[in-house]
Backbone as ProteinMPNN parsed JSONL, in Angstrom:
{"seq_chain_A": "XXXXXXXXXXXXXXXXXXXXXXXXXXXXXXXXXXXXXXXXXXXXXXXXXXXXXXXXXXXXXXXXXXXXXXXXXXXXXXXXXXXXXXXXXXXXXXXXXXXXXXXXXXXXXXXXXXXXXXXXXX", "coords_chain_A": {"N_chain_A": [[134.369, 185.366, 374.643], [135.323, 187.598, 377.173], [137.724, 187.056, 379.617], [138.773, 187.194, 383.196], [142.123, 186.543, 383.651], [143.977, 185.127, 386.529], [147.028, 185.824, 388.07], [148.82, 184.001, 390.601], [149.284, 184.48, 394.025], [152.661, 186.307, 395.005], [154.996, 186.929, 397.071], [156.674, 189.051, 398.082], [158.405, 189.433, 395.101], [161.378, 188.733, 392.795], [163.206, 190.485, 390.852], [161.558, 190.55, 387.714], [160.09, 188.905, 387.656], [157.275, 186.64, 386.655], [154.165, 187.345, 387.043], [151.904, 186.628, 386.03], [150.937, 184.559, 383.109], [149.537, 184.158, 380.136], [148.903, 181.483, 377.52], [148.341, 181.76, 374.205], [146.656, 179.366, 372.407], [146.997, 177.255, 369.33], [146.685, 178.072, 366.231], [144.638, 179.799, 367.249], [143.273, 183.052, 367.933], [144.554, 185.152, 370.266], [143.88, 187.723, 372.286], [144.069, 190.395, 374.535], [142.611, 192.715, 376.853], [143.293, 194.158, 378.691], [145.21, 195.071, 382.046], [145.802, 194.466, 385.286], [147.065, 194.88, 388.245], [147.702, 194.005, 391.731], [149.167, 195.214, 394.814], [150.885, 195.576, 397.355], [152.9, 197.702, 397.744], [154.342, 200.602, 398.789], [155.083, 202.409, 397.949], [156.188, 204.636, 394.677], [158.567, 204.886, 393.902], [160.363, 203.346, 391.322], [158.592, 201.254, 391.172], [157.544, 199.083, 388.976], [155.545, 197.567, 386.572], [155.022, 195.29, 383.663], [153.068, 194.521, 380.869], [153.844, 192.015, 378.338], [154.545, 190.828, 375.754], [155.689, 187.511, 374.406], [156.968, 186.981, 371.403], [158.115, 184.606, 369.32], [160.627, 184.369, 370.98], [161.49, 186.296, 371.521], [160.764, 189.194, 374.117], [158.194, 191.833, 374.018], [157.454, 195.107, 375.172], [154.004, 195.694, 376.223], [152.374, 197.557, 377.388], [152.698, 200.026, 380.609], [152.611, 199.736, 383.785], [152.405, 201.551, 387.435], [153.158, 202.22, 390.907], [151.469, 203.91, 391.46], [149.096, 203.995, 389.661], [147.789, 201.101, 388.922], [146.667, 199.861, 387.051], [145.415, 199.052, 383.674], [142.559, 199.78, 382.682], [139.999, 197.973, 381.073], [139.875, 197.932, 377.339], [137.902, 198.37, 374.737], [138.996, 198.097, 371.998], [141.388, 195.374, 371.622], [144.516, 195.627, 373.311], [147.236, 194.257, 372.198], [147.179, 191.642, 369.992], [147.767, 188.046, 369.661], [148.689, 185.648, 367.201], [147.955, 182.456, 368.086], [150.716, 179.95, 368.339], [151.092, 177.422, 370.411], [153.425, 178.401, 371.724], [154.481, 180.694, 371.879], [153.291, 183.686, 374.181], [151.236, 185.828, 376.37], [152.407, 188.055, 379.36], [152.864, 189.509, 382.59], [155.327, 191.035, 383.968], [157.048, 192.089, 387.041], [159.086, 195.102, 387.018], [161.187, 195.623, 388.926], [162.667, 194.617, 392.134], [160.432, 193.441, 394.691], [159.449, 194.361, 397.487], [160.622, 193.474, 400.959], [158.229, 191.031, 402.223], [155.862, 191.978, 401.177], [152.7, 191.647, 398.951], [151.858, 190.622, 395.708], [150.345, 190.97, 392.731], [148.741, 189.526, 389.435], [146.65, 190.121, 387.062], [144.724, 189.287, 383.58], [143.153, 190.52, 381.266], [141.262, 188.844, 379.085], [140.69, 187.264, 375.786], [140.313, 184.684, 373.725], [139.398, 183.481, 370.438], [138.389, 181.822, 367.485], [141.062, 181.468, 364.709], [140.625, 182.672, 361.282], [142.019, 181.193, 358.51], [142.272, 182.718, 356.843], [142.618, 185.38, 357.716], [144.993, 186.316, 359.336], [148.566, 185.76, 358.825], [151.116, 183.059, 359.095]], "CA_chain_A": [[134.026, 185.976, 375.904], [136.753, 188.026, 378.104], [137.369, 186.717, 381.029], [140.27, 187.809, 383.603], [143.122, 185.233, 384.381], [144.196, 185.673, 387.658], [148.012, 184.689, 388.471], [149.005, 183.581, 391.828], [150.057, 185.441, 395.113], [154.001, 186.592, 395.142], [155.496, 187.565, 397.985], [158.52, 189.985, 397.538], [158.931, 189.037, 393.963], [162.56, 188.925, 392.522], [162.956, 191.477, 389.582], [161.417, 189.891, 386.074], [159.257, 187.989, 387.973], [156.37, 186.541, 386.048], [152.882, 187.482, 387.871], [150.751, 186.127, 385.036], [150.999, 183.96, 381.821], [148.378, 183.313, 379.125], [149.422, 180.996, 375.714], [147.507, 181.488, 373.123], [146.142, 178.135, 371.823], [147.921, 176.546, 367.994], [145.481, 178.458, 365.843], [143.772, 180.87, 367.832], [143.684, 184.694, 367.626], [144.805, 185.339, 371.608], [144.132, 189.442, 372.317], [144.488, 190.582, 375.468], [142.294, 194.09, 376.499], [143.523, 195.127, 379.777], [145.182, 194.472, 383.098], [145.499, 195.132, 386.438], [148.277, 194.288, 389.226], [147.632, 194.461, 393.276], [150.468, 195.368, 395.177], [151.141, 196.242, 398.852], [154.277, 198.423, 397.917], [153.463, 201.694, 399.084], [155.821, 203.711, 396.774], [155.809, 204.386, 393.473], [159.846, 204.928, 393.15], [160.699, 202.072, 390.64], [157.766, 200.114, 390.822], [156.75, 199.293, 387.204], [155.162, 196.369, 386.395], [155.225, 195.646, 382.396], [152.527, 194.084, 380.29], [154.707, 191.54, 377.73], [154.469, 190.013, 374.95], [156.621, 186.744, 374.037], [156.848, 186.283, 370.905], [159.575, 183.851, 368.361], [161.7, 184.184, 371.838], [161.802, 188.439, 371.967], [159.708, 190.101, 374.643], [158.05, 193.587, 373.456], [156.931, 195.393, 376.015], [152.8, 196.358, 375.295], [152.103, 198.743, 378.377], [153.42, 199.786, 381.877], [151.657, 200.564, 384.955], [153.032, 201.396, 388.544], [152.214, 201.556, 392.103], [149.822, 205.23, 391.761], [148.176, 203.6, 388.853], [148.31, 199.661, 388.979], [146.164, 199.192, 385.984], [145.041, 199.546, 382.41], [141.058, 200.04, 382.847], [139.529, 197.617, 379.933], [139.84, 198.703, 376.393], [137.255, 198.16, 374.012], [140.179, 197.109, 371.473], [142.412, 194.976, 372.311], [145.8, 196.104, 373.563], [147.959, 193.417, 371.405], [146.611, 190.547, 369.546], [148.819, 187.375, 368.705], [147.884, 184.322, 366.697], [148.897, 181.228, 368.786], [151.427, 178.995, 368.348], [151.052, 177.009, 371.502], [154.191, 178.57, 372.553], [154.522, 182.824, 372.258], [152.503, 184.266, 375.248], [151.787, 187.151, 377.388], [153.055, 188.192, 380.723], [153.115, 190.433, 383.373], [156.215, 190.956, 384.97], [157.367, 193.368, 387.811], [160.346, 195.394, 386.917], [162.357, 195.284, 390.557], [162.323, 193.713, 393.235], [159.39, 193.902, 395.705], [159.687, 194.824, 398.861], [160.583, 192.309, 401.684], [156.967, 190.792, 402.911], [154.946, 192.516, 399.921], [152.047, 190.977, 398.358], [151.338, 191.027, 394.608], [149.26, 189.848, 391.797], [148.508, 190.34, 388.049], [145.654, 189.722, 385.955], [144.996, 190.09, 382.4], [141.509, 190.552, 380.311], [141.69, 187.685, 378.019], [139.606, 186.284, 374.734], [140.631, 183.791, 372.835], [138.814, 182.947, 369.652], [139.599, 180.76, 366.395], [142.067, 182.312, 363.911], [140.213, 182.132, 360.109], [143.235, 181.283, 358.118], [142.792, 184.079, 355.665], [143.023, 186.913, 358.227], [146.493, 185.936, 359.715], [149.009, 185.124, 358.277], [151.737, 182.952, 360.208]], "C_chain_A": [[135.319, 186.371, 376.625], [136.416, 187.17, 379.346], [139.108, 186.895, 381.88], [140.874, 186.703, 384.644], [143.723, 185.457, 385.408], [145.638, 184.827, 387.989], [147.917, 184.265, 390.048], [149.75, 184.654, 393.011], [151.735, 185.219, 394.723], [154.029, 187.368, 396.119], [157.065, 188.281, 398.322], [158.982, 189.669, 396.548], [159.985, 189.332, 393.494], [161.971, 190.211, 391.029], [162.211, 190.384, 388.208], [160.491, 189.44, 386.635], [157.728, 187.741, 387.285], [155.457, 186.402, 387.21], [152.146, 186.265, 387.386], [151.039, 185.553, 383.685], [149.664, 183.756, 381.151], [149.208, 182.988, 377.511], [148.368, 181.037, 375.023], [147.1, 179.94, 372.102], [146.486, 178.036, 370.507], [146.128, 177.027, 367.241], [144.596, 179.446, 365.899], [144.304, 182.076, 367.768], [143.544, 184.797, 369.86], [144.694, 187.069, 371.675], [143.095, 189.609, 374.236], [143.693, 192.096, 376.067], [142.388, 194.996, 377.858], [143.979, 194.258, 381.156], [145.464, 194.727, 384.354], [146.772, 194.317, 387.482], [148.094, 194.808, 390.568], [148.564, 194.476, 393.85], [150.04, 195.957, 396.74], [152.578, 197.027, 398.783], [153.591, 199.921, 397.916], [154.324, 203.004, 398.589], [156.139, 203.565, 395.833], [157.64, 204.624, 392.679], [160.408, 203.494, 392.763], [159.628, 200.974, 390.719], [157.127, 200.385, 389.854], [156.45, 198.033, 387.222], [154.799, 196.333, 384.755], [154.329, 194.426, 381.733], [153.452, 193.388, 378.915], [154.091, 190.734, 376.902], [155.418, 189.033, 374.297], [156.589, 186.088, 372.532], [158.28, 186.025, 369.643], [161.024, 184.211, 369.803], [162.063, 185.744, 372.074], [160.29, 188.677, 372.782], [159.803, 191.856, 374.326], [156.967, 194.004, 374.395], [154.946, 196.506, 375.774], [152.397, 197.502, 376.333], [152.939, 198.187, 379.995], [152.093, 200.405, 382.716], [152.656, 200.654, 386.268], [151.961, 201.585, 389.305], [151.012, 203.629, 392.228], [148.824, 204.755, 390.768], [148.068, 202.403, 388.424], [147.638, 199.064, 387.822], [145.471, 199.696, 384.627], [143.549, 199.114, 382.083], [140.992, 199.103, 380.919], [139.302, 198.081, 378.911], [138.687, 198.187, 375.404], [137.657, 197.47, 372.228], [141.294, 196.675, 371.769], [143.565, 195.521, 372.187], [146.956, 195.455, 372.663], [146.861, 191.791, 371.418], [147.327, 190.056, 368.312], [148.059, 186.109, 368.431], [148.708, 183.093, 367.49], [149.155, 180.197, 368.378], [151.75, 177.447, 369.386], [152.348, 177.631, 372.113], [154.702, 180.119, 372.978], [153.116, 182.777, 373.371], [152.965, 185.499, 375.697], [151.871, 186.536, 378.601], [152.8, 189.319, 381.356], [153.958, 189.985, 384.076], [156.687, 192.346, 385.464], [158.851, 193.808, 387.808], [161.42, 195.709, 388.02], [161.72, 194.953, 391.314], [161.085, 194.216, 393.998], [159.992, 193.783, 396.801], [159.754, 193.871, 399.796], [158.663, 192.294, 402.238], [155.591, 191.618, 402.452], [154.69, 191.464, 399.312], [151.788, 191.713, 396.73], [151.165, 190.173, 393.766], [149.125, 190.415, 390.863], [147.264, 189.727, 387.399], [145.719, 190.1, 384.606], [143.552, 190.044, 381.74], [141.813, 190.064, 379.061], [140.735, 187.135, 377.445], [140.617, 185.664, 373.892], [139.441, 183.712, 371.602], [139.622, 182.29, 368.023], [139.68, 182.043, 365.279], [141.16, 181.819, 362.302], [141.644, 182.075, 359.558], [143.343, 182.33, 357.047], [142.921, 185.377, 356.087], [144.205, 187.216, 359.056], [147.09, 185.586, 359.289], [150.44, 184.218, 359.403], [153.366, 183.338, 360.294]], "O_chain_A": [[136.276, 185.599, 376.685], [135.371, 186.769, 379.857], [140.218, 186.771, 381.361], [140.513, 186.219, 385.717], [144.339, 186.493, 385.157], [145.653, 183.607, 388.151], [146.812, 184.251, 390.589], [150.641, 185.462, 392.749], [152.107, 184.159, 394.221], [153.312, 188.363, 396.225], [158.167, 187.891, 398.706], [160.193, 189.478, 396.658], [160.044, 190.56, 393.565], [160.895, 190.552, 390.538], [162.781, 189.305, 388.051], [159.554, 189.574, 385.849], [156.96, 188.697, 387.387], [155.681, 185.657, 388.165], [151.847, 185.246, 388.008], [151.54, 186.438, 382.992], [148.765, 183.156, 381.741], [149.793, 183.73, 376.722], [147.427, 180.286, 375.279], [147.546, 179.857, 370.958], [146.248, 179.176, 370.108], [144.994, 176.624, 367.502], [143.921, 179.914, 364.981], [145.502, 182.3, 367.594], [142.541, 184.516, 370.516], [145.546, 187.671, 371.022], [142.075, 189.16, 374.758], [144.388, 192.992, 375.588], [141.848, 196.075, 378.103], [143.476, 193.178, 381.465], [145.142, 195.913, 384.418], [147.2, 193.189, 387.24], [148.287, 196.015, 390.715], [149.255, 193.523, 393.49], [149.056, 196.622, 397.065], [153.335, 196.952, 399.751], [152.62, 200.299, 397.261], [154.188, 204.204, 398.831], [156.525, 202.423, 395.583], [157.938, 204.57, 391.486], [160.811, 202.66, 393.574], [159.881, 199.84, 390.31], [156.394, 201.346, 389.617], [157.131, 197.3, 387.94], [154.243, 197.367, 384.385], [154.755, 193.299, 381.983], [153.9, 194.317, 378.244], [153.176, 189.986, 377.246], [156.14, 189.612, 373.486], [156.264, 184.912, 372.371], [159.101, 186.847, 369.234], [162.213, 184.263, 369.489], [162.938, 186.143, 372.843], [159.15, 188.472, 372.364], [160.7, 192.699, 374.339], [155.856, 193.479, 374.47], [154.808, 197.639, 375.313], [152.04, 198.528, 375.754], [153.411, 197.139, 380.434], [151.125, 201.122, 382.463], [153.654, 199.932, 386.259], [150.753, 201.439, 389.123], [150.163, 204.1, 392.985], [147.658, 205.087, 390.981], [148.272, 202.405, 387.211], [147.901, 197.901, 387.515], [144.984, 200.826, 384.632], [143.338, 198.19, 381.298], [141.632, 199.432, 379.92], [138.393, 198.904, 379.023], [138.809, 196.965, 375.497], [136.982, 196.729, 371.513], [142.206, 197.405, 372.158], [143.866, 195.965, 371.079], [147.774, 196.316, 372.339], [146.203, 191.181, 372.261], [147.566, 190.476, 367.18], [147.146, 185.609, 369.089], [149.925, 182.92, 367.428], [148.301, 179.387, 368.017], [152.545, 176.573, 369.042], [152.4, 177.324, 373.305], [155.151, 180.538, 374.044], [152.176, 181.984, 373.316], [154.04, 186.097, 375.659], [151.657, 185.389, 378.993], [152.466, 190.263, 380.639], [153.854, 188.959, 384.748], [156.763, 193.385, 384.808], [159.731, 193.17, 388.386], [162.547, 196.062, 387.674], [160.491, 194.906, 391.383], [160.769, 195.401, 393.897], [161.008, 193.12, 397.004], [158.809, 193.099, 399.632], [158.011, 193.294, 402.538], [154.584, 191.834, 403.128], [155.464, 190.555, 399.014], [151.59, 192.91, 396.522], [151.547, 189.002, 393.759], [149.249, 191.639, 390.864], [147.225, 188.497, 387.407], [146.484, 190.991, 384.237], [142.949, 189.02, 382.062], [142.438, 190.627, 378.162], [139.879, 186.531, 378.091], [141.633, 186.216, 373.47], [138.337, 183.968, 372.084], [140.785, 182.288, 367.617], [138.959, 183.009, 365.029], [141.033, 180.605, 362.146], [142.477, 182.831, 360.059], [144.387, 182.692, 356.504], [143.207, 186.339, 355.374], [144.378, 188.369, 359.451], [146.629, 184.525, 358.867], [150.711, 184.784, 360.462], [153.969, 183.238, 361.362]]}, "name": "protein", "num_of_chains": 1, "seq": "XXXXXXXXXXXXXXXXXXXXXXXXXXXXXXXXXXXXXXXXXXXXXXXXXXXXXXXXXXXXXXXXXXXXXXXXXXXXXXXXXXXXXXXXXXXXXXXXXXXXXXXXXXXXXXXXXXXXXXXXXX"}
Protein backbone atom coordinates (compact mmCIF):
# COMPACT_ATOMS: atom_id res chain seq x y z
CA UNK A 1 0.00 0.00 0.00
CA UNK A 2 1.48 3.70 -0.79
CA UNK A 3 1.22 5.80 1.69
CA UNK A 4 2.87 9.47 1.93
CA UNK A 5 5.61 10.10 4.66
CA UNK A 6 5.41 13.40 5.74
CA UNK A 7 8.80 15.08 7.09
CA UNK A 8 8.72 17.76 9.60
CA UNK A 9 8.29 21.66 9.41
CA UNK A 10 11.78 23.63 8.50
CA UNK A 11 12.04 26.95 8.92
CA UNK A 12 14.66 28.72 6.64
CA UNK A 13 16.41 25.52 5.92
CA UNK A 14 20.29 25.64 5.48
CA UNK A 15 21.32 24.42 1.91
CA UNK A 16 21.33 20.28 1.74
CA UNK A 17 18.94 20.25 4.22
CA UNK A 18 17.13 16.97 4.59
CA UNK A 19 13.13 17.57 4.46
CA UNK A 20 12.33 13.86 4.36
CA UNK A 21 13.98 10.38 4.89
CA UNK A 22 12.57 6.90 4.21
CA UNK A 23 15.05 3.50 4.81
CA UNK A 24 14.10 0.85 3.17
CA UNK A 25 13.76 -2.15 5.56
CA UNK A 26 16.96 -5.32 5.35
CA UNK A 27 15.17 -7.21 2.62
CA UNK A 28 12.56 -5.19 1.28
CA UNK A 29 12.00 -3.79 -2.24
CA UNK A 30 11.57 0.20 -1.03
CA UNK A 31 10.12 2.25 -4.41
CA UNK A 32 9.20 5.47 -4.03
CA UNK A 33 6.31 6.98 -6.78
CA UNK A 34 6.17 10.58 -6.23
CA UNK A 35 6.65 13.68 -4.13
CA UNK A 36 5.70 16.84 -3.24
CA UNK A 37 7.43 19.83 -1.18
CA UNK A 38 5.40 23.01 0.44
CA UNK A 39 7.25 26.02 0.54
CA UNK A 40 6.47 29.68 1.40
CA UNK A 41 9.40 30.99 -0.88
CA UNK A 42 7.77 33.03 -3.32
CA UNK A 43 10.47 32.84 -6.08
CA UNK A 44 11.51 30.38 -8.15
CA UNK A 45 15.29 31.85 -8.66
CA UNK A 46 17.35 28.89 -7.19
CA UNK A 47 14.85 27.13 -5.43
CA UNK A 48 15.28 23.41 -6.32
CA UNK A 49 14.50 20.92 -4.10
CA UNK A 50 16.04 17.33 -5.22
CA UNK A 51 14.49 13.93 -4.82
CA UNK A 52 17.76 11.56 -3.61
CA UNK A 53 18.72 8.53 -3.48
CA UNK A 54 21.49 7.20 -0.89
CA UNK A 55 22.85 4.50 -1.85
CA UNK A 56 26.61 2.40 -0.72
CA UNK A 57 27.33 6.21 0.58
CA UNK A 58 26.77 8.13 -3.18
CA UNK A 59 23.67 10.26 -3.55
CA UNK A 60 22.05 10.12 -7.24
CA UNK A 61 19.87 12.58 -7.76
CA UNK A 62 16.15 10.85 -9.06
CA UNK A 63 14.10 14.14 -9.86
CA UNK A 64 13.96 17.97 -9.21
CA UNK A 65 11.15 20.18 -8.60
CA UNK A 66 11.07 24.02 -7.72
CA UNK A 67 9.05 26.72 -6.31
CA UNK A 68 6.43 27.09 -9.83
CA UNK A 69 6.14 23.38 -9.69
CA UNK A 70 6.78 21.89 -6.10
CA UNK A 71 5.89 18.41 -7.06
CA UNK A 72 6.04 15.18 -8.99
CA UNK A 73 2.12 14.27 -9.35
CA UNK A 74 2.06 10.27 -8.51
CA UNK A 75 3.42 7.91 -11.04
CA UNK A 76 1.92 4.75 -11.67
CA UNK A 77 5.66 3.29 -11.77
CA UNK A 78 7.74 3.93 -9.43
CA UNK A 79 10.29 6.70 -9.79
CA UNK A 80 13.42 4.59 -8.27
CA UNK A 81 13.22 1.35 -6.56
CA UNK A 82 16.01 0.15 -4.02
CA UNK A 83 16.27 -3.14 -2.20
CA UNK A 84 16.93 -2.34 1.53
CA UNK A 85 19.74 -2.69 3.41
CA UNK A 86 18.59 -1.05 6.57
CA UNK A 87 20.91 1.64 5.72
CA UNK A 88 20.72 3.31 1.78
CA UNK A 89 17.60 5.63 1.76
CA UNK A 90 15.79 8.35 0.09
CA UNK A 91 15.67 12.02 0.67
CA UNK A 92 14.49 15.17 -0.17
CA UNK A 93 16.73 17.87 0.15
CA UNK A 94 16.48 21.66 -0.72
CA UNK A 95 19.26 22.88 -2.85
CA UNK A 96 19.88 26.60 -1.09
CA UNK A 97 19.15 28.14 1.50
CA UNK A 98 15.55 29.17 2.34
CA UNK A 99 14.60 32.28 2.91
CA UNK A 100 14.81 33.90 6.44
CA UNK A 101 11.25 32.93 8.24
CA UNK A 102 10.16 30.42 5.32
CA UNK A 103 8.23 27.40 5.93
CA UNK A 104 8.87 24.06 4.21
CA UNK A 105 8.08 20.46 3.97
CA UNK A 106 8.61 17.28 1.85
CA UNK A 107 6.77 14.23 1.40
CA UNK A 108 7.34 11.19 -0.52
CA UNK A 109 4.77 8.36 -1.95
CA UNK A 110 6.13 5.33 -0.39
CA UNK A 111 5.54 1.24 -0.64
CA UNK A 112 7.50 -0.99 0.79
CA UNK A 113 7.03 -4.66 0.09
CA UNK A 114 9.20 -7.98 0.63
CA UNK A 115 12.13 -8.46 -1.79
CA UNK A 116 11.75 -12.38 -3.36
CA UNK A 117 15.36 -13.25 -3.39
CA UNK A 118 15.40 -14.28 -6.99
CA UNK A 119 14.33 -10.88 -8.40
CA UNK A 120 17.17 -8.77 -6.77
CA UNK A 121 20.12 -9.36 -6.61
CA UNK A 122 22.29 -7.65 -3.73
Amino acid sequence: MRIWVNGAEATAPAATTQLVKVVPGAGKLGKVYGFRVASQEVTAAGKVWRLRANVQGMAMTVASVDVTCPSIQPAAAPLFVMKGNGVDFYEVVNAVAGAAGTLHQASLLYEEEDCPPDRVRD
